[in-house]
C-alpha positions, 0 to 999 in steps of 0.5 A, a space after each residue: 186674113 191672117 192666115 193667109 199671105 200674098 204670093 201673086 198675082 195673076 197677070 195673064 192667061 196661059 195655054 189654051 188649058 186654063 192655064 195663068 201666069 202669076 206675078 211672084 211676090 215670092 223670093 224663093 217660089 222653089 220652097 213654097 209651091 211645092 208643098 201648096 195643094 191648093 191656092 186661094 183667090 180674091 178679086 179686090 174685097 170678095 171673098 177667097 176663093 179655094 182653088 185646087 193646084 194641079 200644075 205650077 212652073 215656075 219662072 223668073 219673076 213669075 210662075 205659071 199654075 193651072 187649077 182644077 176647074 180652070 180649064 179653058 182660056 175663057 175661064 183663065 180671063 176670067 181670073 185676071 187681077 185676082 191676088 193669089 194666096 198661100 195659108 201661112 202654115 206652108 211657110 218654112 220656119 225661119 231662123 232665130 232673128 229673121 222675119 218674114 215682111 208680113 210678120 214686121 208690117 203693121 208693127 209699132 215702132 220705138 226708140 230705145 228711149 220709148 219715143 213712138 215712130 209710128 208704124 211699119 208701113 212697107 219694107 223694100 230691099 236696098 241690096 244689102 238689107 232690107 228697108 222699112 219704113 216707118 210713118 206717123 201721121 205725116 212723118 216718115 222714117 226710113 230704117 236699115 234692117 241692121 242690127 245696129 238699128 234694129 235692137 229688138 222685135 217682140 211679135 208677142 206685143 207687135 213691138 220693134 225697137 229701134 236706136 237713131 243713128 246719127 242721120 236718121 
C-alpha cells in the first residue's frame, strides 16, 4: 500500500447521479485532485478498487466526486464507508526539510544520545506546528515539530532524531 495514501472517506450519497461525498483528510484538496484521473477504493481489508473520476467539487472539509460506473443513488450507497485513495506519484514535491504525515508515521525515534523513544504512532496539528507522537510500549512521548526538537529525519533508514527539552 505504499503506493497509495488516504485522502477520504466516503461518508454519504450525493445527487441522484451516483454522486458521493468524501470526508477530506486532505489540507490543500485544490492541489491533488485536479491532477487525479482516477480513485482507488477499499472497503476495511478488501482489495482497492480502480475507479475512473469524472467530476469533483470541492468543499470545506470535503469534497464531492462522482466515478464512472456509479451512476445512481443505489450504486452510491453501495460505497458508504469505503477509504478513498490517492497513488502517491500525484503528490507535489515538498520542500528541503518538510514532510508529509505519511513519510513520519511508522518511523523509529531517537535521541540524540542514541536512547530509542519508540516510534511515530499519529502527528496532529496544534496550531503552530505539528505534534507527533511517539509510543514504546506503554510509554508515550508527545514531540513538537520544532526544530529545536527535531534534529534530523533520515527517510533512507526510517530515522528521526530528536533532543528532550526540559519538560519532555
Amino acid at each position: 500500500m505504499s503506493e497509495f495514501f488516504e485522502i477520504g472517506k466516503i461518508v454519504k450519497t450525493h445527487g441522484l447521479h451516483g454522486g458521493v461525498k468524501v470526508k477530506s483528510y486532505l489540507t490543500d484538496p485544490g492541489s491533488i485532485l485536479p491532477r487525479l484521473e482516477a480513485v482507488h477504493l477499499q472497503r476495511e481489508e478488501t482489495d482497492m478498487q480502480r475507479c475512473l473520476l469524472t467530476r469533483y467539487q470541492l468543499g470545506s472539509g470535503f469534497f464531492f466526486m462522482e466515478m464512472e460506473g456509479c451512476c445512481d443513488s443505489q450504486a452510491a450507497a453501495s460505497l458508504l464507508g469505503c477509504r478513498v485513495y490517492a497513488p502517491v506519484d500525484k503528490l507535489a514535491a515538498l520542500p528541503e526539510g518538510e514532510y508529509y504525515w505519511r513519510e513520519l508515521i511508522g518511523m523509529d525515534v531517537i535521541t540524540e544520545e542514541g536512547v530509542s523513544l519508540g516510534k511515530i504512532r499519529e502527528i496532529f496539528s496544534a496550531g503552530s506546528n505539528d505534534v507527533y507522537v511517539c509510543k514504546n510500549g506503554e510509554e508515550e512521548k508527545l514531540l513538537p515539530a520544532s526544530e529545536d526538537v527535531i534534529r534530523k529525519v533520515d527517510r533512507v533508514n526510517n530515522i528521526m532524531t530528536v533532543r528532550l527539552l526540559e519538560g519532555l
